[in-house]
N, C-alpha and C positions, 0 to 999 in steps of 0.2 A: 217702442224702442227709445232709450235715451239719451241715441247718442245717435248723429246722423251715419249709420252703416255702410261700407262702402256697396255691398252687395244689394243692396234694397236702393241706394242712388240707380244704381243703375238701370234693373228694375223698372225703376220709374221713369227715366229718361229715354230708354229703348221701348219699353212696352214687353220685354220679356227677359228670359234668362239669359245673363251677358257672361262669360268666362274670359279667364285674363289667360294666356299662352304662352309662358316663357320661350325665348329665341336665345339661342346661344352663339355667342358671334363670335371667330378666332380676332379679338383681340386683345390690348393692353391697355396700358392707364401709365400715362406720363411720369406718377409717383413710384413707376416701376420699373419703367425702362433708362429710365437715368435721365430725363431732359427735366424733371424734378428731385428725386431722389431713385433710390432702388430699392424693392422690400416689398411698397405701397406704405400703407397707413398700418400701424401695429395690430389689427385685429384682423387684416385680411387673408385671406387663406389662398391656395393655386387654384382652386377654381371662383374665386370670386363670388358674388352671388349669385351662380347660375348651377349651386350644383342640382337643384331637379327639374333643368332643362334637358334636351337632346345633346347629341356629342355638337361640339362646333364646328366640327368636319361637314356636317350633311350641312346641305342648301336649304336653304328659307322654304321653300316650299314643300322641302320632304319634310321637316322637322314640324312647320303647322299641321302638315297630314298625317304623321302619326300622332299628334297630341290630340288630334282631334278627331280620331277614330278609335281612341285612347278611353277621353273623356266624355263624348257624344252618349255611350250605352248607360252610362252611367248618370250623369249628370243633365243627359238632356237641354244642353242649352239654347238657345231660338239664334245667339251673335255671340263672336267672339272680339278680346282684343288680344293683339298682338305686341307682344311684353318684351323690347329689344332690352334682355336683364344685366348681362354680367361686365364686368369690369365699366370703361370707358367707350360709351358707341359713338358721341361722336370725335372720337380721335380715332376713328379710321379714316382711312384718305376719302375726300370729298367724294370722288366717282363712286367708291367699293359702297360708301354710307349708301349714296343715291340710289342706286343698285340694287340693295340687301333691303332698303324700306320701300321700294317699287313692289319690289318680291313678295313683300307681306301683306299685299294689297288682296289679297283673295274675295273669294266667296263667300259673305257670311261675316268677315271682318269688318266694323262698325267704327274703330277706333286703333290710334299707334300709341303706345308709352314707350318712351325713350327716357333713357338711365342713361345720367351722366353729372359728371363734374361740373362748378357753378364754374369754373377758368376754363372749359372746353364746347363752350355750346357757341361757338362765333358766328358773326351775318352768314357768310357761306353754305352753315348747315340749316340755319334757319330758313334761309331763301330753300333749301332745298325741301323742307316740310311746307312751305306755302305752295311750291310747286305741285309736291303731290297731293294735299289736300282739294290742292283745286283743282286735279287730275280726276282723284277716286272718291273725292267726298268724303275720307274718313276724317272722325272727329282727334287732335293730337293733344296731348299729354309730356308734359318735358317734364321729367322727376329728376329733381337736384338734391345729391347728396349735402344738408347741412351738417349732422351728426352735433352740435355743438353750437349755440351760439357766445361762447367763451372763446377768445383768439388765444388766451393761453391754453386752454384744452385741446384747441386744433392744434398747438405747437405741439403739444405734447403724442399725439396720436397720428401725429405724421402726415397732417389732412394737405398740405404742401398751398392752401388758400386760407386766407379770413375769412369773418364774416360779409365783410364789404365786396367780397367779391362774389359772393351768394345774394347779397341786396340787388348789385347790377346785375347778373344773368338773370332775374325774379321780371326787372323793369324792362331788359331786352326780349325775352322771350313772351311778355304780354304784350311788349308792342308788336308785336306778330300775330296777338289775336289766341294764342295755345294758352292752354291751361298749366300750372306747376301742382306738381306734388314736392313738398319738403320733407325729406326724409332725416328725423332725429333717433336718439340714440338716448335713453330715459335713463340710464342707471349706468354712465361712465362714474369712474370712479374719483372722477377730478371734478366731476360736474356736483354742484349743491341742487336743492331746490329751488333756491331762486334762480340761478342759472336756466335750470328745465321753464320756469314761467318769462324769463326773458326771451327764451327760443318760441316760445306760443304768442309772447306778445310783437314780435319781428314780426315773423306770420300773418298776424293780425292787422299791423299796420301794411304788411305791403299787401293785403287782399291775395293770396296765395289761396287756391282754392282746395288741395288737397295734404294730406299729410299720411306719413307710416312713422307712428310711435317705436321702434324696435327696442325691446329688451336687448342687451347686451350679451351675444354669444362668446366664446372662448375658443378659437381653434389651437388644435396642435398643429408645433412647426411654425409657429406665428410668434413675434418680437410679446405680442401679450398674451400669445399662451404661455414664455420665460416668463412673465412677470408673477403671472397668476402662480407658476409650479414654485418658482423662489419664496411666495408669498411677501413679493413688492408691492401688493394694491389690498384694497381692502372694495370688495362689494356690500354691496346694501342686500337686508334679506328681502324675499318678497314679499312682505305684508307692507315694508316700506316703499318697495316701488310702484305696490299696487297703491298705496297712500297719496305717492306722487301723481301716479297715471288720472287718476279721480282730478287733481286740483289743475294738472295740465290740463283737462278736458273741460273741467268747470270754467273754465278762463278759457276756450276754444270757441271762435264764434258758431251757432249752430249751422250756418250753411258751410261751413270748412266741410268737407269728407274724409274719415276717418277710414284709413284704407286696410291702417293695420297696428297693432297694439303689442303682437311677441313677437319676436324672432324663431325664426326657424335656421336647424343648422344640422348635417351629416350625422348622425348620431355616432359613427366610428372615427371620424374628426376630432372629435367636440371633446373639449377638459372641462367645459361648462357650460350649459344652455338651462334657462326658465327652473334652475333650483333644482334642478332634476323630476320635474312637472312636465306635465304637455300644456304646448299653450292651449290647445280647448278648454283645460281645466283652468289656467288662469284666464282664461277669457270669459268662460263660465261665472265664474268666483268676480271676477272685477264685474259684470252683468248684476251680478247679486248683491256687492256691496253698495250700487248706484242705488238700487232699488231700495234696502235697507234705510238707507240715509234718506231719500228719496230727492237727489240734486242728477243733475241733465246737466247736459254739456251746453255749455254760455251760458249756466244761470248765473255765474260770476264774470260777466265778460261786461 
């Protein structure tokens, strides 16, 4: 493989087959409710990214038990991780957080990813992941949306923080000992290519240990599904962005983890997802062109 994979890290760090478990949480995100703005960030849709989670109505532990009576026949995995996915988790109230990540402590569960904002991850919730780790022994995971390392892009897309405030949640959250995933966004339409290599070289300097490359989806009902239907933006096709995702990766140091490269999105939602491709096949095809060339990811780093 030439690119360190998220599924084969795992693998190797557990000793067997690990599955990630979306959790669906009833809640919101500051960019929503008005103590930032209302909307969110222009690409976000009403379910956030949790639409192939369970409803957020059931309890944490009915929604691990069905995904995991779900996936189990099929996938056979030895450990799961438990994936707190959509909106903002920790801007639920300190107790409800405490609570709902106690809850996901199961049987079989190895590890927590928390999905959150780099302006929402304060001492509070942190102190509350050290609690439980040192309770249940799972390994934690704090995935911060950067989307952008351009302060004008984040203006533009509504991201309601800069950069600098994704640098200090990166230096709080390791001083707790968890690991980060940075989650970027490869083919905004404001962003260039050097842009996309300034977002991997940030990365790089703050020792960030995971990443999710996301191709750019399009929901309708969304501030950038207008822009897309008016034809106010212009996309990049995808031989370009698979161009870019290559020189992102070449410039990625090889122990980063590589979690994830397309986006997935509702297909009855969606005004636009991966060129109208599945991402297996651009995952495929970006696999092929590595190989072709024959360059790995940090041969440029």
């Amino acid at each position: 493989m030439r690119y360190t994979k998220y599924s084969a890290w795992l693998k190797n760090k557990y000793g067997g087959k690990v599955y990630k478990l979306p959790i669906n949480l009833p809640c919101t995100c500051p960019n929503r409710d008005g103590l930032l703005s209302r909307g969110g960030c222009i690409f976000c849709g009403e379910v956030g990214t949790g639409f192939e989670a369970n409803r957020a109505s059931f309890d944490v532990e009915k929604q691990l038990a069905q995904s995991m009576a779900r996936i189990a026949p099929k996938y056979k995995p030895d450990y799961y991780i438990a994936y707190f996915q959509n909106y903002t988790n920790t801007y639920l109230p300190l107790n409800t957080f405490r609570s709902l990540v106690e809850s996901a402590c199961a049987t079989g569960v190895v590890g927590l990813s928390i999905s959150t904002r780099p302006d929402c991850i304060g001492e509070p919730y942190l102190k509350v992941l050290d609690a439980v780790q040192a309770q249940y022994g799972v390994d934690i995971e704090v995935e911060l949306g950067l989307q952008s390392a351009n302060d004008e892009t984040l203006k533009i897309i509504n991201r309601g923080h800069d950069v600098a405030a994704f640098v200090d949640a990166v230096k709080r959250v390791h001083a707790h000992g968890f690991t980060v995933c940075a989650h970027l966004i490869g083919n905004l339409p404001w962003d260039t290519e050097a842009d996309n290599l300034a977002a991997i070289e940030l990365i790089k300097s703050l020792a960030v240990e995971g990443v999710k490359i996301h191709s750019l989806y399009i929901l309708k009902h969304t501030v950038l599904g207008d822009m897309y239907q008016r034809g106010a933006i212009e996309l990049i096709d995808y031989n370009a962005y698979l161009e870019r995702l290559i020189k992102m990766v070449r410039h990625l140091p090889e122990n980063v983890v590589i979690q994830r490269l397309f986006g997935r999105a509702p297909e009855e939602d969606t005004l636009f997802c991966n060129w109208q491709m599945s991402w297996r096949k651009l995952q495929n095809e970006f696999e092929a062109r590595l190989e072709a060339l024959d360059v790995r990811q940090g041969d440029l780093c």
